[in-house]
C-alpha positions in Angstrom: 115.2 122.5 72.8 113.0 123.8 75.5 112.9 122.3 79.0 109.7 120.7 80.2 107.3 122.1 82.0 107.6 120.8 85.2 109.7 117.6 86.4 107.8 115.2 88.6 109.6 114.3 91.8 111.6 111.3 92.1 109.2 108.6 93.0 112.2 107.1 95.6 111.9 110.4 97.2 108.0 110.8 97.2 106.7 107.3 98.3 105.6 107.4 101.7 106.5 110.7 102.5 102.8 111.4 104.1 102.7 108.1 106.1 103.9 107.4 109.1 106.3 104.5 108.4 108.4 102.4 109.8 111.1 103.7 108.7 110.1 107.2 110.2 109.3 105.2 113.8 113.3 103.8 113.6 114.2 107.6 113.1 112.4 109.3 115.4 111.6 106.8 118.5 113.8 105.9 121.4 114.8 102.5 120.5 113.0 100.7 123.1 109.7 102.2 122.4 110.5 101.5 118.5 111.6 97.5 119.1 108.6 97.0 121.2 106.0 98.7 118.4 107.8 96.3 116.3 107.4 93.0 118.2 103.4 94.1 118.0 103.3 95.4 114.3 105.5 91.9 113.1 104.8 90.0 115.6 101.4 90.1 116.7 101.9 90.7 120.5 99.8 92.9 122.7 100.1 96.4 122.4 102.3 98.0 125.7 100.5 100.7 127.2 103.4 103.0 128.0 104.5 103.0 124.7 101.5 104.7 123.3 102.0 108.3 124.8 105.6 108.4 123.6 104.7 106.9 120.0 101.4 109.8 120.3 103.7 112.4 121.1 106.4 111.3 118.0 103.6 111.0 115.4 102.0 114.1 116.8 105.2 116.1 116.1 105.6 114.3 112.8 102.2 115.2 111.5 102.5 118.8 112.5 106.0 119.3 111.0 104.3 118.1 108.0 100.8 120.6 108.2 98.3 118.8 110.1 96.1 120.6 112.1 93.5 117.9 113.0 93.7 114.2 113.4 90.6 111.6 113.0 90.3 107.6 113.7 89.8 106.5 110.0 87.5 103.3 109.9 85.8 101.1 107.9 81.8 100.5 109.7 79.6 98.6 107.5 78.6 101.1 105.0 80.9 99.3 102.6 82.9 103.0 103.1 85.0 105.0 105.2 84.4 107.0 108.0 86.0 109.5 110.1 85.5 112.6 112.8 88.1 115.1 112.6 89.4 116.4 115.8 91.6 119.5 116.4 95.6 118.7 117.6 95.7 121.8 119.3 94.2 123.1 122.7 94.1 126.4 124.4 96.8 126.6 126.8 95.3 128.9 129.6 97.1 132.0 128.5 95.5 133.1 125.2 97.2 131.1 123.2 96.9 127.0 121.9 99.4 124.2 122.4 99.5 121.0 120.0 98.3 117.8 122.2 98.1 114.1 121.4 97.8 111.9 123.9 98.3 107.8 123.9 94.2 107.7 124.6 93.9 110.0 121.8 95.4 107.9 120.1 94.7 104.3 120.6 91.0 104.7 121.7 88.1 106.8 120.3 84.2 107.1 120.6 82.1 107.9 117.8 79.0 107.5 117.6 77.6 104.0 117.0 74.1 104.5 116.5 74.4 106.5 113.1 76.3 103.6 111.2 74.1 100.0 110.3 74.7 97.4 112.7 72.4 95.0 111.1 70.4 94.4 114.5 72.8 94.4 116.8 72.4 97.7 118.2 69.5 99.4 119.1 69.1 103.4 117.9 69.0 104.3 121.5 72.5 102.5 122.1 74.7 105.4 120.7 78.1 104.1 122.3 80.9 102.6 120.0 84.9 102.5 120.1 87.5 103.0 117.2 91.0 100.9 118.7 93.9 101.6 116.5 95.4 99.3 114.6 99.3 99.6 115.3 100.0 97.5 111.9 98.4 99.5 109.0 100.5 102.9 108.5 99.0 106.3 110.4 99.1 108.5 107.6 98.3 112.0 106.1 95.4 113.2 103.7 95.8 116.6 102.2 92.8 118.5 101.0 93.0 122.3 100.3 94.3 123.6 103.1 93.1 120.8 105.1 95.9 118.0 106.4 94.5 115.4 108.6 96.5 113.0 110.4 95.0 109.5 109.6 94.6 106.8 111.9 93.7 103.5 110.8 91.1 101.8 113.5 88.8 98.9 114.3 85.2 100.1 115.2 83.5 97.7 118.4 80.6 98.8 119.9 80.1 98.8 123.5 79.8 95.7 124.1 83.0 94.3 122.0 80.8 93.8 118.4 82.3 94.2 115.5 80.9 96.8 113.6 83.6 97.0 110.9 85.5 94.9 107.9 88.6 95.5 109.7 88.3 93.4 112.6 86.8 89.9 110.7 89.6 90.8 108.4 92.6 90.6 111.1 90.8 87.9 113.1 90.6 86.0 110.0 94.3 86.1 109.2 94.8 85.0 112.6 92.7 82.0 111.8 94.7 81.1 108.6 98.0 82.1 109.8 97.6 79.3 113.2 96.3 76.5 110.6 99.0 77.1 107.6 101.9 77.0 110.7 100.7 73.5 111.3 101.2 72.5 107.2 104.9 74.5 107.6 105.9 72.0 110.8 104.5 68.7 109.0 106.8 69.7 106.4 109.7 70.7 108.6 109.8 74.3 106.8 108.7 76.7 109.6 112.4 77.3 110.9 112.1 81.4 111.7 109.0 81.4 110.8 106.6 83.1 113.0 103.2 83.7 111.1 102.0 83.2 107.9 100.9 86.2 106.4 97.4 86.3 103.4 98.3 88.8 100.5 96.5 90.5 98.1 96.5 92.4 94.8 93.4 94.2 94.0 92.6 95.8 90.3 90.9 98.3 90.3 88.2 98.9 87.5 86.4 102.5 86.6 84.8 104.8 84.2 85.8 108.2 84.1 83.5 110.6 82.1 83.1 114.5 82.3 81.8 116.5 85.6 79.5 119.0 83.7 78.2 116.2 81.8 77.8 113.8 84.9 76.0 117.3 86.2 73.1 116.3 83.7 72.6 112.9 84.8 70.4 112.5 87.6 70.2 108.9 87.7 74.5 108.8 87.4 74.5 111.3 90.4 72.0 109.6 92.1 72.9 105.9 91.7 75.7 106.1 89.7 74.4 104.2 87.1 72.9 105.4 83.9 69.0 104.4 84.1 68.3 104.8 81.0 70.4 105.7 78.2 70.3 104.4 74.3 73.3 102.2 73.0 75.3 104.6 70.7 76.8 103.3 66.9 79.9 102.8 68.3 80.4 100.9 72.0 83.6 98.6 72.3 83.1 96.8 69.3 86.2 97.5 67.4 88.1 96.6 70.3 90.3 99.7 70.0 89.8 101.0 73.6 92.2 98.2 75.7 95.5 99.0 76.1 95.2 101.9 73.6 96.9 105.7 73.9 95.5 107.0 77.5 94.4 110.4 75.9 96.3 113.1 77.6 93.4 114.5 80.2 93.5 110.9 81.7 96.8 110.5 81.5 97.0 113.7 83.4 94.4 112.7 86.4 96.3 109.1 86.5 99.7 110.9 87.1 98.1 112.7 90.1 96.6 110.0 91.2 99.9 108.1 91.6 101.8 111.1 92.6 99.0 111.1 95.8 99.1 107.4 96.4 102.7 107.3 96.4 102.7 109.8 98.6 100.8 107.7 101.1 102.4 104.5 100.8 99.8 103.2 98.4 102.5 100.9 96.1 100.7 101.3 92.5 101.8 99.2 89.5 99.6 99.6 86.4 97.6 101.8 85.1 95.8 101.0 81.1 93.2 101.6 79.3 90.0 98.8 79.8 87.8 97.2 77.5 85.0 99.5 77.2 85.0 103.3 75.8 86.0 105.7 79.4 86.7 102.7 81.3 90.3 102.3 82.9 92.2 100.3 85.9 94.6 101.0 88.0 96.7 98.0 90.0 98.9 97.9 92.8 101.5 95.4 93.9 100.9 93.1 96.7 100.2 93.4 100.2 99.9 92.4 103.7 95.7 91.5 103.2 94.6 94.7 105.9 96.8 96.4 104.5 96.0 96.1 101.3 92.5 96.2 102.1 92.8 99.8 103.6 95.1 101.5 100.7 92.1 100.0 98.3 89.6 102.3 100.6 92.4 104.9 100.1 92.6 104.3 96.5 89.3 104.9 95.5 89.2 108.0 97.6 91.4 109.1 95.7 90.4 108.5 92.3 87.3 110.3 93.3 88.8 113.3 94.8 91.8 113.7 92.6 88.9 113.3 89.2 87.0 116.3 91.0 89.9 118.6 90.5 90.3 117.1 86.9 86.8 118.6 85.8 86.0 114.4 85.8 84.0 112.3 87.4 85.2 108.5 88.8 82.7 106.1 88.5 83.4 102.6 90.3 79.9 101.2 89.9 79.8 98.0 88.4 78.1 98.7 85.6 76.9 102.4 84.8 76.4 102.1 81.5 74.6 99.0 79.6 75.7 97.6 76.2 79.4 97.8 77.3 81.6 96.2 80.0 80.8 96.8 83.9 83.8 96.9 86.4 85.4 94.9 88.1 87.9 94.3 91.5 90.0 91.4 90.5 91.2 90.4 93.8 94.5 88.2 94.0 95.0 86.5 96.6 97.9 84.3 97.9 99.8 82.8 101.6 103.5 84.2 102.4 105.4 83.1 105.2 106.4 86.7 107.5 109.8 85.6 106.0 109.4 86.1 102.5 107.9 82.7 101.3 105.1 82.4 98.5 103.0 79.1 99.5 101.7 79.1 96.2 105.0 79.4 94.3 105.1 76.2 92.5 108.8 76.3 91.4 110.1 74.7 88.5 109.7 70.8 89.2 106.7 71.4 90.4 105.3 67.7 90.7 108.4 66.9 93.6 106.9 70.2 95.6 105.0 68.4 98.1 103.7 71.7 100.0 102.7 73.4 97.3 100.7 70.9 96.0 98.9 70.2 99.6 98.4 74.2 99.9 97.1 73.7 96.4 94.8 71.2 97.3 93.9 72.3 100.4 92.2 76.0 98.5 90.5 73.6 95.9 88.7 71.6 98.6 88.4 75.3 100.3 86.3 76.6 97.2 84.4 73.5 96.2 83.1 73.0 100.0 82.1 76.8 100.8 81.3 78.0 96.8 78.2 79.2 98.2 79.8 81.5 100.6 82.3 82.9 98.3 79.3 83.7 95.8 77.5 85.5 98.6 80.6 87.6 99.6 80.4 88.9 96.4 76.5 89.6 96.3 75.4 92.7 95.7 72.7 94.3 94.1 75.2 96.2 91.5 77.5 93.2 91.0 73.8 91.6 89.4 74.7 93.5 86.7 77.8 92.0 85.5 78.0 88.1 87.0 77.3 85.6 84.2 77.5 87.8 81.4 80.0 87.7 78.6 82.3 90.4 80.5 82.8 89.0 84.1 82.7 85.6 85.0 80.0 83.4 85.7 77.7 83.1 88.6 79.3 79.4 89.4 82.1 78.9 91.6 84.6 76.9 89.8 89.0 76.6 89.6 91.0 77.2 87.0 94.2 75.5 87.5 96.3 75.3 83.9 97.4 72.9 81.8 100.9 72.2 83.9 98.8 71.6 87.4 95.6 70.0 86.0 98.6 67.5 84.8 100.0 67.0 87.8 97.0 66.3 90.2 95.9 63.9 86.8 99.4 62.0 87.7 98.6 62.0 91.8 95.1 60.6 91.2 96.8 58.0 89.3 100.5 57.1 91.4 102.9 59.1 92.0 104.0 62.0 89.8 106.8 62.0 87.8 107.3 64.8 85.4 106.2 68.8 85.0 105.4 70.3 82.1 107.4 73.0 81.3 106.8 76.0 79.1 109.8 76.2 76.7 109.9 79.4 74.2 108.7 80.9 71.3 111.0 82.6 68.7 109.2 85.1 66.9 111.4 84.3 63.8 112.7 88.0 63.8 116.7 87.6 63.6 116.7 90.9 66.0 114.3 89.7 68.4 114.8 87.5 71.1 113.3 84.3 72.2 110.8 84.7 75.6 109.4 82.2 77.6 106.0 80.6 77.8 104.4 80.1 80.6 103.4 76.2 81.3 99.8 77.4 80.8 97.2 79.3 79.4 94.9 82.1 81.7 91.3 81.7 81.0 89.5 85.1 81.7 86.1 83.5 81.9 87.5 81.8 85.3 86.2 83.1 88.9 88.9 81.7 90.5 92.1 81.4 88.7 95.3 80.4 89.7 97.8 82.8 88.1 101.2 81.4 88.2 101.7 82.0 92.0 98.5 83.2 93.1 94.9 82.7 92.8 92.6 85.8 91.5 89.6 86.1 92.4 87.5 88.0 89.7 84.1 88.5 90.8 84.6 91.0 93.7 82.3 94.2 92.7 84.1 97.8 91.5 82.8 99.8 94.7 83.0 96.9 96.8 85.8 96.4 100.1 88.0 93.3 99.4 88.0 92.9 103.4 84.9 91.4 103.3 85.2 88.6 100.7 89.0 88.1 101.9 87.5 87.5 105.4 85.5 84.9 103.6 88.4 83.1 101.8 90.6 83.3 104.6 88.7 81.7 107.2 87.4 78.7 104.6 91.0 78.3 103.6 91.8 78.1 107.7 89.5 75.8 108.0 90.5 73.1 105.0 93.8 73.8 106.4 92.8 72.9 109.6 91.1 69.4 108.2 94.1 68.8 105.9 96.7 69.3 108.9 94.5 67.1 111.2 94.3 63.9 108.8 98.4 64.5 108.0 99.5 64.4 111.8 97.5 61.6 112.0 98.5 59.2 108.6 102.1 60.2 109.5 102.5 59.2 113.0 104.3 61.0 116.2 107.7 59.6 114.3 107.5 60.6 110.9 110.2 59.8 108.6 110.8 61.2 105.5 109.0 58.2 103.5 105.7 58.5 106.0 105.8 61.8 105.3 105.2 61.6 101.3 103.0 58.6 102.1 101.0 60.7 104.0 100.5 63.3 101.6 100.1 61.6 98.5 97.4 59.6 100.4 95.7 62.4 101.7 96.1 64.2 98.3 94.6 61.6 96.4 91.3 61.8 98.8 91.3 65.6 98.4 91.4 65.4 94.5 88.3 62.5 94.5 86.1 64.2 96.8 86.8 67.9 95.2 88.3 67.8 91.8 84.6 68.6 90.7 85.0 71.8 91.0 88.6 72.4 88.9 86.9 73.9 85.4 89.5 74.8 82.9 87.2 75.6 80.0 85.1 77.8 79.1 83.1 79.5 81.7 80.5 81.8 79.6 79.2 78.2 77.7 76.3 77.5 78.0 77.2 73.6 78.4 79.4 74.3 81.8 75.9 75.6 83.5 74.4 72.2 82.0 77.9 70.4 83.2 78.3 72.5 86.6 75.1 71.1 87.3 75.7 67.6 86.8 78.8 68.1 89.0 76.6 69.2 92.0 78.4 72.9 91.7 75.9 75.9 92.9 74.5 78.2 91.0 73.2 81.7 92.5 72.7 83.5 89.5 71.3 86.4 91.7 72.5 88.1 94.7 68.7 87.6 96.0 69.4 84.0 95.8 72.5 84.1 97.6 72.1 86.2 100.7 70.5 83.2 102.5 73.6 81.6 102.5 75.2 84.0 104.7 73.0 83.4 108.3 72.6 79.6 107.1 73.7 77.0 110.1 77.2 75.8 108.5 78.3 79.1 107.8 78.0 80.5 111.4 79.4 77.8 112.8 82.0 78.1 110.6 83.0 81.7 111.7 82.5 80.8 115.5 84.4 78.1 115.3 87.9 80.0 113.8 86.7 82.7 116.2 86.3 85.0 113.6 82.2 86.4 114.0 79.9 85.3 116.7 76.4 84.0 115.4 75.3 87.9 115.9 77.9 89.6 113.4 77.4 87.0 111.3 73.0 88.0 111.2 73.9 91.5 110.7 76.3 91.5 107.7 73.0 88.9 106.0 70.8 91.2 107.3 72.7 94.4 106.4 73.4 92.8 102.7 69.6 92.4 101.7 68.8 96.1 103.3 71.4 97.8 101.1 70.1 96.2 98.1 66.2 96.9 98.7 67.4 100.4 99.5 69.6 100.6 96.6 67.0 99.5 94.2 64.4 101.4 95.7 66.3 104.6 94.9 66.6 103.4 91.2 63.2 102.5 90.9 62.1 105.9 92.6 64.7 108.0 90.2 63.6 105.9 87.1 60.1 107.0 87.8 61.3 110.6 88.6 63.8 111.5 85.5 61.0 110.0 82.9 57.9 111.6 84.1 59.8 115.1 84.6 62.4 114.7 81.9 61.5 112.2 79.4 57.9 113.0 78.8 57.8 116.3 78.5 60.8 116.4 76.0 58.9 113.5 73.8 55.9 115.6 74.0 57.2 119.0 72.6 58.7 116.7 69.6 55.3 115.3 69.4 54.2 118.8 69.2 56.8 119.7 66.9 55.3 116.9 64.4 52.0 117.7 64.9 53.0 121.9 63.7 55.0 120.3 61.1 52.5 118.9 59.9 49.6 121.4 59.8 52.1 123.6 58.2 53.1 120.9 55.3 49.5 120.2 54.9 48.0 124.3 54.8 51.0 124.0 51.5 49.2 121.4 50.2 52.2 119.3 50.4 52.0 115.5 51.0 53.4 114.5 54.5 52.2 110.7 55.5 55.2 109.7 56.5 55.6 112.4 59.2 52.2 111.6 60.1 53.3 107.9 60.6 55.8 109.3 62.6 53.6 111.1 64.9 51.5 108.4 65.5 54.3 106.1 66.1 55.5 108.7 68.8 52.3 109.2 70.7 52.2 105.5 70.6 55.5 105.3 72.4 54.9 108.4 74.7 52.0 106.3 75.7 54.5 102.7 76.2 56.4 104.9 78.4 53.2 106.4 80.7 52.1 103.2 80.9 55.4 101.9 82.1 55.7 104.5 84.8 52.7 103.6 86.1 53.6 100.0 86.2 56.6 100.5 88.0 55.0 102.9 90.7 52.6 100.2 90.9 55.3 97.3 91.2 57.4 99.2 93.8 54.7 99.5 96.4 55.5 96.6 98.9 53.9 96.4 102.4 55.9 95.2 104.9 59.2 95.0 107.2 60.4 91.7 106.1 63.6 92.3 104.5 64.1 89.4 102.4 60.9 89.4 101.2 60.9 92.9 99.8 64.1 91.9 98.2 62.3 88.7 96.7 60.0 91.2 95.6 62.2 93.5 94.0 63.5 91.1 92.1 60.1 89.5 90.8 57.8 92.6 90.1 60.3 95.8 90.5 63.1 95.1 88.4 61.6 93.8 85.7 59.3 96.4 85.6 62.2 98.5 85.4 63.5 97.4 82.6 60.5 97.7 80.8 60.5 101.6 81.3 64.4 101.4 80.2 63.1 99.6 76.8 60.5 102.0 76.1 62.9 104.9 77.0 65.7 103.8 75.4 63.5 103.2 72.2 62.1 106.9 72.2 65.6 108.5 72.4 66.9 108.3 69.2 63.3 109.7 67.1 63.5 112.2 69.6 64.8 115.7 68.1 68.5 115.9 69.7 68.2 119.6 71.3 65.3 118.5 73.0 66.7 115.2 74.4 67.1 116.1 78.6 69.8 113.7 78.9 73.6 113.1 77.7 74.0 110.9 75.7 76.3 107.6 76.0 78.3 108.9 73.0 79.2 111.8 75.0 79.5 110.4 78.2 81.6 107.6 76.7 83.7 109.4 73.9 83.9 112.7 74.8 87.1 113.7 77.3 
């Protein structure tokens, strides 16, 4: 028996060996300098100063020992991406020589340039100033690239003046927010004993295509916009079902390994990794985190992916849908409240019904949700995400809750006295002797739910492929602050300055009962890709943006920037730019499709149908000089030339449809989706209809069957 090929390193011995951990402060800090990092990284107190040119110097030393040469103030501006300016760790020392040098400014404080990134208004070109502050609580850590290691720091990104110009900052402040309001629910109930903060968590799944570089090479619109523009549906899609949790063919299964080997490396806690729905497509899931955290090893992640398919010979595509006729990608984005002591909030235990917090942290998310629906539909808004929403493969455009059969039942027995009972699971034998009995869960999962609690959690499945989660768990962390906030208030106040024990459940049960009449509306346990629930979410009052274009208004409207001022989270200015930088990345990003639809068919498309029309018309001259009957190639020709001329004629109305005067954003966006994207999909029909009567080897394009089925 022969011996592998290689063994992979423990993963106990690989995980976090590239970050700059905890446990690597304890080992190599003097204990004061590590106990006080600690009371700021746990606690949330104020950085001390003189700590941070001991801690630069440690983490200097570290990263060195491990092969950095250069160091950068990793940040998240509002791109949607990361950023970073690499800086060198080592400095001549007078003598011909360099010495390494880290300092606690270098460290905690840099200054790139602000002008270069969107701001959404708030800073003019001219005002070029901007700050990265480190953030002491999300791991430093190292990226290895070639010959290139780069110590990472994580950062906020201000500008001058103290704007946030990032998805980290909301994020944190947000948190804050939630974390003040959920300590108020923990003393009402007598349950915050050693408790200190309350901590939001999430889970994000990770969705993606992966297909082959060379081929992606030949794509212009995939390397362009990362979506296929045109592109005929092929015999075979996802129709047998055969793809989902099949065999990971071996290439995959080889980038996936690497993948994890380099997120482990960095701290990045993966779980899963399985095959998706569609043909190519593929997710990758990690376990929970601390929400900035997680939020920043999900930037990582899909770094990664990318970088780590590169070397593969692939290509990682997270846009949310780059190839029609099959299912886009998703972020499914779990999300739950933890005590800094190890509690789950939304743990509902066994007897479920005699969990009185639970069920008013329950309550408090559902009137969370139903009160601010709008807003979590226009975190989520985005011109790629259009895509997907509402269709049979993501859920729908409406903001509803799934809750289960176990907790509709409870909240059914609230409404109606007190509750008494929980239904419970039981188990299912399988009626194989050598098989055992397992469990079943109290309740179903429904799929076609946006927001769905999941036994302990709630997930959150609209959140785009490419998207951050910081931004839409900014969202439901402050609205979850602020029914918390509400909720607390009317508690303190039904149960007095005494309460007992019995004013106490009063209290709740009566507040309960008020939550559940003014918000059950928007609870939905059916099916969300009916028909009848947009007829029924209707009737309930429920909104429905079924585009992003009608969305975006909701994000500068009056209740939700009073909202964010008042939970201190944005100021009436960063709340203008992130509307205003929303609706210019989606009139830029369509503008770039329409451009490159226009582009690949009058360079690529026509000129290959023409030569087949040529082809015909030779064919034919030749069939008839042999005095051999041909009408049905002649048919064929005409039937071409017809379609040749569908598909100059829908050029030229899409050239003509993407011409917009003006420097009204939202109007051009309007616009876009009146005139330019339906006269996009026009062109696509007419394209997509020539392809297959088109003569293979002159076709300009791959094909989805090999950009789908060949690895």
């Amino acid at each position: 028996m022969t011996a592998p090929e290689s063994v992979a390193v423990p993963v106990d011995e690989l995980f976090g060996v590239d970050t700059f951990s905890k446990q690597v402060m304890r080992k190599r800090l003097p204990k004061p300098v590590y106990k006080s990092l600690l009371r700021t990284i746990e606690l949330g107190e104020a950085l001390d100063p003189q700590v941070a040119d001991i801690v630069a110097a440690t983490m200097k030393d570290w990263a060195v020992e491990r092969g950095a040469t250069n160091f950068t103030h990793w940040f998240q501006p509002l791109t949607g991406l990361t950023a970073e300016k690499h800086d060198s760790l080592v400095a001549p020392d007078g003598m011909g020589g360099v010495i390494y040098n880290f300092s606690g400014a270098d460290l905690t404080q840099g200054e790139p340039d602000a002008s270069s990134f969107p701001s959404g208004g708030l800073r003019a070109t001219f005002e070029a100033r901007g700050y990265t502050a480190w953030d002491p609580t999300s791991p430093a850590f190292l990226t290895r690239n070639g010959k290139a290691t780069t110590l990472c720091i994580p950062t906020g990104f201000v500008s001058w003046t103290g704007v946030a110009l990032d998805t980290k900052i909301p994020l944190l402040r947000s948190m804050d927010a939630l974390s003040r309001q959920a300590m108020r629910i923990l003393k009402f109930f007598g349950t915050d004993a050693g408790v200190t903060r309350v901590q939001t968590t999430v889970g994000p799944e990770q969705e993606y295509f992966l297909i082959d570089k060379e081929i992606f090479s030949r794509r212009p619109d995939l390397v362009t916009c990362e979506r296929t523009l045109f592109g005929a549906r092929p015999p075979k899609g996802q129709q047998l079902e055969d793809h989902y949790f099949g065999a990971i063919p071996a290439r995959v299964l080889a980038f996936m390994a690497d993948c994890e080997e380099e997120l482990f490396r960095v701290g990045v806690p993966v779980k899963t990794r399985h095959n998706e729905v569609a043909p190519g497509q593929y997710e990758i899931a990690p376990l929970f985190e601390i929400s900035h955290i997680a939020s920043d090893h999900q930037m990582v992640l899909m770094e990664i992916l990318r970088r780590v398919a590169d070397r593969h010979g692939l290509k990682a595509l997270l846009h949310e849908k780059p190839f029609a006729g099959v299912n886009g990608s998703g972020k499914h984005n779990n999300w739950s409240m933890a005590t800094d002591d190890g509690v789950n909030l939304l743990d509902p235990r066994d007897d479920t019904h005699t969990n009185m917090q639970f069920l008013v942290f329950l309550c408090t998310v559902i009137r969370a949700v139903d009160l601010h629906a709008d807003l979590i539909r226009a975190s989520i808004a985005a011109a790629g995400n259009d895509h997907r929403l509402g269709a049979n493969e993501a859920p729908p455009a409406i903001i509803s809750i799934f809750l289960g059969e176990m907790l509709s039942d409870i909240l059914t027995q609230i409404e109606q006295g007190l509750p008494n009972r929980t239904i419970k699971g039981g188990t299912i034998d399988l009626g194989a002797l050598t098989m055992p009995q397992i469990p079943r869960h109290s309740g179903d999962r429904n799929r076609t739910s946006p927001f769905a609690f999941t036994g302990n959690k709630f997930e959150f499945r609209a959140v785009g492929s490419t998207a951050s989660v910081a931004w839409p768990n900014t969202v439901i962390n402050t609205i979850v602050a602020e029914s918390l906030d509400a909720v607390a208030t009317e508690l303190e106040k039904a149960a007095g300055s005494n309460p007992t024990p019995a004013k106490i459940q009063s209290a709740v049960l009566t507040v309960l009962k008020r939550l559940l009449k003014e918000h059950k509306r928007v609870v939905f346990d059916g099916d969300g890709y009916s028909l009848d629930w947009h007829d029924e979410a209707e009737r309930r009052g429920l909104p429905h943006f079924r585009e992003s274009v009608d969305a975006f208004p909701v994000l500068k409207s009056k209740k939700t920037v009073e909202l964010f001022k008042k939970y201190g989270v944005l100021t009436k200015s960063e709340v203008d730019s992130r509307h205003h930088i929303a609706v210019e990345k989606y009139v830029k990003q369509l503008v770039i499709e329409a451009e490159t639809m226009v582009s690949i068919a009058r360079t690529q498309i026509l000129p290959a149908a023409l030569r087949h029309q040529k082809l015909l018309a030779e064919t034919i001259t030749a069939t008839e000089g042999a005095g051999v009957d041909c009408d049905d190639t002649v048919a064929e020709l005409e039937r071409i030339a017809r379609m040749v001329g569908e598909v100059r004629e829908g050029i030229d109305a899409l050239e003509k449809a993407s011409a917009f005067d003006g420097d009204d954003l939202m109007k051009h966006a309007l616009h876009i989706r009146s005139d330019v994207r339906p006269a996009m999909a026009r062109l696509r029909t007419s394209v997509d209809a020539l392809e297959p009567r088109v003569a293979a080897d002159l076709w300009p394009l791959p094909t989805y069957r090999e950009m789908l089925f060949l690895k």
